[in-house]
C-alpha positions as CSV (number, residue, x, y, z in Angstrom):
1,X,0.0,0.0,0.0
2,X,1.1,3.4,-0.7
3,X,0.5,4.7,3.0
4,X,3.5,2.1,4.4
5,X,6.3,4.0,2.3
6,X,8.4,5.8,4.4
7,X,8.4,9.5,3.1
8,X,12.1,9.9,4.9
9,X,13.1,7.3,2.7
10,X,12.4,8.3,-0.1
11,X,13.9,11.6,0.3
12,X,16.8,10.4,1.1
13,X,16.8,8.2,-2.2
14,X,15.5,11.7,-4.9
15,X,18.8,13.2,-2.9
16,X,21.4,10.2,-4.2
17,X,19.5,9.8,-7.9
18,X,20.5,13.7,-7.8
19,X,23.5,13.4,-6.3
20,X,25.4,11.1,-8.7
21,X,25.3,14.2,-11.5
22,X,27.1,16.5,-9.2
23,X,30.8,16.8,-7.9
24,X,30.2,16.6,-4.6
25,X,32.2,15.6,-1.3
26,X,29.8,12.7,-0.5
27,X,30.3,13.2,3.3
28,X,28.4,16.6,2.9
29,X,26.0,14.5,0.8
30,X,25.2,12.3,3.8
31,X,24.8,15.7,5.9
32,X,22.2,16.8,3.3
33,X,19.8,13.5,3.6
34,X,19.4,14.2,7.8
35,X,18.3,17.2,9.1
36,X,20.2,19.0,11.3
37,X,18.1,18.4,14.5
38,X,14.5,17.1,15.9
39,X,12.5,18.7,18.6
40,X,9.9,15.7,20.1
41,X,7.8,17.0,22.4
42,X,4.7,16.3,24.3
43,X,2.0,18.7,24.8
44,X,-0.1,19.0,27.4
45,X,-3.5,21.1,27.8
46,X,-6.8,21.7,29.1
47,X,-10.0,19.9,27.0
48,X,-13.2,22.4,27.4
49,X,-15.0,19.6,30.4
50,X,-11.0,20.3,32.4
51,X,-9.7,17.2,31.6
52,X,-6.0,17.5,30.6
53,X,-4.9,15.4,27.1
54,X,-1.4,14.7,26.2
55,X,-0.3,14.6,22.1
56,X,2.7,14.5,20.6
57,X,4.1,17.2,18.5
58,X,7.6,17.8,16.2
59,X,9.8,20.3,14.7
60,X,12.4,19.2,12.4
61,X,15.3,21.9,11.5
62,X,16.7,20.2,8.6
63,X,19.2,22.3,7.4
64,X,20.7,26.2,7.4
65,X,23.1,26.6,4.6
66,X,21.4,29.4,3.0
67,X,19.7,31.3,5.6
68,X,16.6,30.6,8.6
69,X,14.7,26.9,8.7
70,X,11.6,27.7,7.5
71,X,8.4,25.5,6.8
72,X,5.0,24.8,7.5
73,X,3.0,23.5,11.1
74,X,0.2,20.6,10.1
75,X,-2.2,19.2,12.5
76,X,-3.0,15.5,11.4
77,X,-3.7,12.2,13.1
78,X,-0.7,11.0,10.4
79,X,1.9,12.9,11.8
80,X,5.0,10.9,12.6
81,X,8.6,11.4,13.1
82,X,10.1,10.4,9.6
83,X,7.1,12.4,7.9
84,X,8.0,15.2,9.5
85,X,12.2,15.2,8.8
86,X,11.3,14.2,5.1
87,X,8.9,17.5,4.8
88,X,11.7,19.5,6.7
89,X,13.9,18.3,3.6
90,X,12.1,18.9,0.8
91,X,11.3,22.2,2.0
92,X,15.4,23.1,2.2
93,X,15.5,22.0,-1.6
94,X,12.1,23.7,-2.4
95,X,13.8,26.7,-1.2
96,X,16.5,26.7,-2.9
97,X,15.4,25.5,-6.6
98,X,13.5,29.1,-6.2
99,X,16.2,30.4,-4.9
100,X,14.6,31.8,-1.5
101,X,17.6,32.5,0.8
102,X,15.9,30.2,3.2
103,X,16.6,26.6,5.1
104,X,14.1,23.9,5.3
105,X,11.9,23.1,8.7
106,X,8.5,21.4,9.3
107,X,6.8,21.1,12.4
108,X,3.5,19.2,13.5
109,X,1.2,17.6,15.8
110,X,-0.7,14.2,16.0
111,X,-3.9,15.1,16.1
112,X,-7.3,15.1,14.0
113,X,-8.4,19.3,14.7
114,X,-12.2,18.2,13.9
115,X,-11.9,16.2,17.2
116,X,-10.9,19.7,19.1
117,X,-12.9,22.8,19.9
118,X,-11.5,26.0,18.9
119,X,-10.7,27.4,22.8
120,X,-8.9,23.4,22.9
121,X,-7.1,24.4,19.4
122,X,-6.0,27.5,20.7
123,X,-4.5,26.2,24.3
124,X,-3.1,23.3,22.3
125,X,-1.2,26.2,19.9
126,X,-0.4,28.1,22.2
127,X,1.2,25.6,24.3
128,X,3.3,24.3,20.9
129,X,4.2,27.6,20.8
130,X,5.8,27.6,24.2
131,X,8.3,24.8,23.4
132,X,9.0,26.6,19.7
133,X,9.7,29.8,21.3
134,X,14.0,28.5,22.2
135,X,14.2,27.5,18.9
136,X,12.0,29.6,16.2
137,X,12.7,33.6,15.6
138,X,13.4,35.9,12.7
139,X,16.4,35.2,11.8
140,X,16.2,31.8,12.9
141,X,13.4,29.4,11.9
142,X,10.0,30.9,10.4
143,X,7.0,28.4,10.9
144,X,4.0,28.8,8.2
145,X,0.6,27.2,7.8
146,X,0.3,23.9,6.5
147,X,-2.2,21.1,6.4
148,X,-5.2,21.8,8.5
149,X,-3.6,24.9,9.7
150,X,-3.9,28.8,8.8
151,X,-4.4,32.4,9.8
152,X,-5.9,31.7,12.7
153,X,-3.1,29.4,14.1
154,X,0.1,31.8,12.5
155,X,-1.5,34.5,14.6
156,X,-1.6,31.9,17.6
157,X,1.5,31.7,17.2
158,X,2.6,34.9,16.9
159,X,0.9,36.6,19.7
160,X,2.3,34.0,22.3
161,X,5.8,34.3,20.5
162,X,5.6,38.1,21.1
163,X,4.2,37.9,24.5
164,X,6.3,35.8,26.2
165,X,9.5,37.9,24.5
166,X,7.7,41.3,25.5
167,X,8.6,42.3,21.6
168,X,6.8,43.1,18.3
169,X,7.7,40.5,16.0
170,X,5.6,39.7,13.1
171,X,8.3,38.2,10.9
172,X,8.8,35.4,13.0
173,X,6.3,33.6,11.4
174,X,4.4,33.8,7.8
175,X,1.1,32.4,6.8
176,X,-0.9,35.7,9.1
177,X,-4.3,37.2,7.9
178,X,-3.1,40.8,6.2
179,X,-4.3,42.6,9.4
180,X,-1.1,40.7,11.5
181,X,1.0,41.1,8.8
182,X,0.1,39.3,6.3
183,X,0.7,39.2,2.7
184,X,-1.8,39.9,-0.1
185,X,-1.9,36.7,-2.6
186,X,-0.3,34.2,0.5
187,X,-3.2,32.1,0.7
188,X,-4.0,31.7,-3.5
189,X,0.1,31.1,-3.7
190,X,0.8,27.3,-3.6
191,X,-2.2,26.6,-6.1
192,X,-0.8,29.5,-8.4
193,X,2.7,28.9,-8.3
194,X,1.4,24.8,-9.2
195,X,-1.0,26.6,-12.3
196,X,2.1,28.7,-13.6
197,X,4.3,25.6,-13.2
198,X,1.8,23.7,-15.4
199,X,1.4,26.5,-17.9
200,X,5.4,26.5,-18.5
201,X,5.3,22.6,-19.1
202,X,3.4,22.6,-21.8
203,X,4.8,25.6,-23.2
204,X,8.1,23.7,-23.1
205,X,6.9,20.8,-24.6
206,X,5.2,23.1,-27.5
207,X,1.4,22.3,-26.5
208,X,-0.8,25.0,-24.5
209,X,-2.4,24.8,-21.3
210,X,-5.3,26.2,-22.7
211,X,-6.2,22.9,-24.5
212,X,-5.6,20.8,-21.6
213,X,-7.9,18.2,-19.7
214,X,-7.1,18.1,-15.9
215,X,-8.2,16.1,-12.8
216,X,-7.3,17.5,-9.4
217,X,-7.2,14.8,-6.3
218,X,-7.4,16.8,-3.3
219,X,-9.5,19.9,-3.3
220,X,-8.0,21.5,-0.6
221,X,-6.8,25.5,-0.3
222,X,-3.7,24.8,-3.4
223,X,-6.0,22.1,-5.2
224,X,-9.0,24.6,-5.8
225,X,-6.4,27.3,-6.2
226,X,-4.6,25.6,-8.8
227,X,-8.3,24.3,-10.4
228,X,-9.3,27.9,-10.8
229,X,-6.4,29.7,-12.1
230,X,-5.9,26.7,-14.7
231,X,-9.4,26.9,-16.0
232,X,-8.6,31.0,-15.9
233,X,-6.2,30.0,-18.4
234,X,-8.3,28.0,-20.6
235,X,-8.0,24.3,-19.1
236,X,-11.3,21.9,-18.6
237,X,-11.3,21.0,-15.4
238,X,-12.7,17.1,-15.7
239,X,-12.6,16.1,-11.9
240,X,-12.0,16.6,-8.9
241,X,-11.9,14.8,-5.5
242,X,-11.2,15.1,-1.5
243,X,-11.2,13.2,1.3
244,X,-14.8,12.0,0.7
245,X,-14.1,11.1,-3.0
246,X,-14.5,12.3,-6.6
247,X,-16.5,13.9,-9.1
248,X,-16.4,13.6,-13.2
249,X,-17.7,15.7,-15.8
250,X,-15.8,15.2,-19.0
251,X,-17.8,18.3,-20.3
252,X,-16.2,20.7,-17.4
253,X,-16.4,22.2,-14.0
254,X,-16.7,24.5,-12.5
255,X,-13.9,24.7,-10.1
256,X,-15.4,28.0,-8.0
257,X,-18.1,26.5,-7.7
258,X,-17.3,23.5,-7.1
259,X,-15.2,24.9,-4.0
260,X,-18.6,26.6,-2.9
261,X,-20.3,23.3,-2.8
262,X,-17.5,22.2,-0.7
263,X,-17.6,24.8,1.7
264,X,-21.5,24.3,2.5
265,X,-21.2,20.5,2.3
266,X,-17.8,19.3,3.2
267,X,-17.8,17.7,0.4
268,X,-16.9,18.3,-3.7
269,X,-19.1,15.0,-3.8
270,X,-23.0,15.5,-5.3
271,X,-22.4,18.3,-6.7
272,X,-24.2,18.9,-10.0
273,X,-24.8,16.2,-12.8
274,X,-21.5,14.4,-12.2
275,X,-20.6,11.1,-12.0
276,X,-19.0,10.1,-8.5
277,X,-15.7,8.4,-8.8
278,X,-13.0,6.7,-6.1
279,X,-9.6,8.7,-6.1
280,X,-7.5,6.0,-7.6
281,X,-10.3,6.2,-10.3
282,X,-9.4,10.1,-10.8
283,X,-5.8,9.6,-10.8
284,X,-5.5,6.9,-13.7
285,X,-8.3,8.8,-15.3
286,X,-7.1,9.4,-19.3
287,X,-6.7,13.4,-19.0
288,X,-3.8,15.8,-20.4
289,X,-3.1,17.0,-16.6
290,X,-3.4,15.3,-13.6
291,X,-2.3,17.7,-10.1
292,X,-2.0,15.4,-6.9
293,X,-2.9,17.9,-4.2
294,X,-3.4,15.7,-1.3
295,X,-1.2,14.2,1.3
296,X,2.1,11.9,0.0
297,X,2.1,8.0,-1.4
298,X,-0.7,9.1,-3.4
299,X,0.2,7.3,-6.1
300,X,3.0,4.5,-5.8
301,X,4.2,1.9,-8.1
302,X,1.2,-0.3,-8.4
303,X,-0.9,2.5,-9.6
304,X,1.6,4.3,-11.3
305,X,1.4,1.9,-14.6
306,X,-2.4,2.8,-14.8
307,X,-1.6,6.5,-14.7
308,X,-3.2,7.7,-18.0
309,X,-2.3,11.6,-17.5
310,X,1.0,12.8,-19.9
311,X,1.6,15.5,-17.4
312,X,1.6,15.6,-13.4
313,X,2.5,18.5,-11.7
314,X,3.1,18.1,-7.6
315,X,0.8,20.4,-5.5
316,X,0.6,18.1,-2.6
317,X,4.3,16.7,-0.8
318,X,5.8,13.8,-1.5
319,X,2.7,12.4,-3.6
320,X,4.8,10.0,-5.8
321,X,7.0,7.4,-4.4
322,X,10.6,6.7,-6.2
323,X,8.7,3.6,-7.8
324,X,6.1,5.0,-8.9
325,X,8.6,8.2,-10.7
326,X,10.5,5.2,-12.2
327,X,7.7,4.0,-13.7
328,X,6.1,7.2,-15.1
329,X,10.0,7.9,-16.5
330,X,9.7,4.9,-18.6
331,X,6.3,5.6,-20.3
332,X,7.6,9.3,-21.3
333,X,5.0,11.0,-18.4
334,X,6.7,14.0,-17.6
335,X,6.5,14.9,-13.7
336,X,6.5,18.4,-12.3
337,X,7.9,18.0,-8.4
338,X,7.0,18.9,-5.8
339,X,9.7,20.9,-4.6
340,X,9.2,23.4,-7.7
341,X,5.5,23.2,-8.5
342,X,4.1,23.8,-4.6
343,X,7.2,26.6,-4.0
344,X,4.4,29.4,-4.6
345,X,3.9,28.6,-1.0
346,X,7.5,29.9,0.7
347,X,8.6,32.0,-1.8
348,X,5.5,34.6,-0.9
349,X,6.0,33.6,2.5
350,X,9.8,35.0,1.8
351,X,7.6,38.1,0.3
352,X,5.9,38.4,3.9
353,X,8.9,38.6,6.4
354,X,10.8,40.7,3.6
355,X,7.6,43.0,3.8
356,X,7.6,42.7,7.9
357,X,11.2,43.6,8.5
358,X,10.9,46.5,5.8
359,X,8.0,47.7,7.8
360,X,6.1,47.9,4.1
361,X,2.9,46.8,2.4
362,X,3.1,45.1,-1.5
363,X,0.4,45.5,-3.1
364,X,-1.4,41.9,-4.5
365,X,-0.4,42.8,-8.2
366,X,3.3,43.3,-6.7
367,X,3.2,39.9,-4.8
368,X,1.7,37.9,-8.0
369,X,4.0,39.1,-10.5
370,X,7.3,38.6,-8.1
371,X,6.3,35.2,-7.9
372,X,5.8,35.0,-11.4
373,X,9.3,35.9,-12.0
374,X,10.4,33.3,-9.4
375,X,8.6,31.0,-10.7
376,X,9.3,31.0,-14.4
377,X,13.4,31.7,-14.2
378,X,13.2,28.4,-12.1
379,X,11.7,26.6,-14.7
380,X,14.2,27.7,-16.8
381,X,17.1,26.7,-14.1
382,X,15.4,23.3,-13.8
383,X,14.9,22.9,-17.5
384,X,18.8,24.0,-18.1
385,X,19.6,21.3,-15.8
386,X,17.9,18.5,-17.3
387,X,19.1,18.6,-20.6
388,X,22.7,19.7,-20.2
389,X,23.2,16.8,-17.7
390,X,20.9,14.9,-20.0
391,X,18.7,13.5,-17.3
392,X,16.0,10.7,-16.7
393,X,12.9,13.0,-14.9
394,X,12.6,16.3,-14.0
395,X,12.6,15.9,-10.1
396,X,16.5,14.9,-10.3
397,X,17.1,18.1,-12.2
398,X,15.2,20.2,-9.6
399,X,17.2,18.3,-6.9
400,X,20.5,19.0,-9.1
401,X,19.7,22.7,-8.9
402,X,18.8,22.8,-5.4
403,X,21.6,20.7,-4.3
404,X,24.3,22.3,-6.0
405,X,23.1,25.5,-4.3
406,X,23.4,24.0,-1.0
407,X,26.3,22.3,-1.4
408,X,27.9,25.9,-2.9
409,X,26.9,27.6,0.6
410,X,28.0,25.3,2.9
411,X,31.3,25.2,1.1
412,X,31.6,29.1,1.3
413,X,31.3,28.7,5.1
414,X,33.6,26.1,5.7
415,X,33.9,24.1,8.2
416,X,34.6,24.4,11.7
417,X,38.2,22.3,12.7
């Protein structure tokens, strides 16, 4: 089954594939598959009857070459140890395939928020908070919102941070409604960053966007995002799924208001005239463009040979196992990764704390077309990469390029004796 692959694991395998193309001392190599350090730490706080519950909770720093850790906070019952070192990692090479002076991090807690009040969510935050507070900070490590999390919890965060430090301190954490600090386009980000990324594939390969079939599985904030904008630019949107499972129109959706149904029901399922469908129906469905938005393992290498799409681009972590990208590389289905196609995310969190410690308010037109700019010369870096080195997929060029940047910082430091 997909869910038993270890997502640690297969980091540490996209890191060697990449690797072997650079010239590179492989004891530093071995540094950049382990982060740096682990905070494990159990929480303990006050349900709504007085009770007191205990959860476990993580940070992961995994590396500070090029500047702060920085990466998301997700509350979900899935949350382990190795899940969150291996999102700490890709979010250090996310970074720096965008080029975002940044490190990678990732933090979490074990937990299912539907099973929690908000007054428990808040003590619970506000008590993760606590134990961040020796290790996050400015210049340090920046957390951001991440599954199940958002503005609510980044401003949690923040007002506790800034409390207990008696300071002002809005950079110390990205993700914050506008009014904290916030940056204009932060939430639409990771689902536009994943559109443009899409739009520049097929420009590459000489097709257009526009003409494009696509099936989204996981219609979560960047999964709805990415729906919209890509119909925006032309694309059918043919289905669609969550947690709940699928929808199918070959004719189109509506992604907006698809999203609306969602929000009243819980659910993209019933909406309309569609047919309902499972989500390993919707991702070996026979479409130009298939986005995995959901959680990793979503498709591994006993799916991957039924996997009908001729493009995938990553908005979700992690949602192909190495197996399943060897399989895809040998029926010609080009893969967009992860740490390139979901970067929207950081790099306008990047926008937020430059915008906090300038003391200075982008406009949204400002934020979107920075990213743009981002976005597409990283294409171009990652494209570059994969054909000079003549390589096998596109993830090992991305992890090429965001190696070799690593590697390049941590050799300008050198070394302590």
């Amino acid at each position: 089954m997909a869910g038993q692959v270890n997502p640690f694991e297969s980091l540490q395998e996209q890191v060697d594939d990449a690797a072997a193309f650079l010239d590179a001392d492989p004891g530093l190599i071995e540094r950049l598959k382990n982060p740096e350090r682990l905070l494990e730490t159990n929480l303990t706080f006050e349900r709504d009857d007085g009770s007191l519950e205990t959860v476990r909770a993580y940070r992961s720093q995994f590396n500070g070459d090029r500047g702060p850790y920085k990466g998301g906070i997700r509350y979900h019952p899935n949350v382990t140890r190795d899940e969150v070192k291996a999102l700490s990692g890709w979010m250090a090479y996310k970074c720096a395939v965008v080029d975002v002076p940044y490190g990678g991090g990732k933090g979490g807690i074990a937990i299912d928020p539907a099973d929690y009040s908000e007054d428990e969510l808040e003590r619970l935050t506000r008590a993760f908070a606590t134990e961040l507070r020796p290790l996050i900070g400015v210049d340090r490590d920046i957390p951001a919102p991440d599954v199940n999390t958002g503005q609510r919890e980044m401003n949690w965060i923040k007002d506790t941070y800034e409390t207990l430090e008696n300071t002002t301190a809005p950079g110390v954490i990205t993700g914050k409604a506008i009014d904290s600090g916030g940056s204009e386009g932060r939430v639409e980000a990771t689902g536009r960053s994943t559109a443009l990324a899409a739009r520049e594939t097929f420009d590459w390969l000489d097709d257009d966007v526009a003409d494009a079939t696509v099936a989204v599985q996981g219609y979560g904030n960047a999964g709805s995002v990415a729906a919209a904008l890509l119909a925006d630019l032309g694309a059918t949107i043919v289905a669609v799924s969550d947690s709940s499972g699928g929808i199918h129109d070959p004719e189109g959706l509506d992604p907006r208001s698809v999203k609306a149904h969602k929000a009243e029901t819980g659910s993209v399922t019933g909406y309309g005239d569609t047919d309902p469908l499972t989500n390993d129906e919707l991702l070996t469905l026979d479409v130009d463009l298939l986005v995995p938005a959901a959680l990793e393992n979503a498709i591994n290498g006993d799916l991957a040979p039924d996997v009908s799409a001729d493009v995938i681009v990553e908005a979700a972590n992690g949602p192909l196992t190495p197996r399943a990208d060897d399989v895809l590389a040998d029926r010609d289905v080009y893969v967009v990764p992860d740490i390139f196609a979901n970067a929207g995310g950081v790099t306008v969190s990047y926008f937020e704390w430059v915008q906090n410690r300038q003391r200075f308010h982008w406009t949204e037109s400002r934020v979107n077309e920075e990213l743009e700019r981002v976005i597409t010369g990283a294409f171009d870096d990652i494209v570059e990469a994969y054909e000079s080195h003549d390589l096998r997929n596109l993830r090992t060029a991305a992890y090429v390029v965001a190696i070799d940047r690593i590697v390049d910082a941590a050799d300008q430091a050198g070394s302590w004796p």
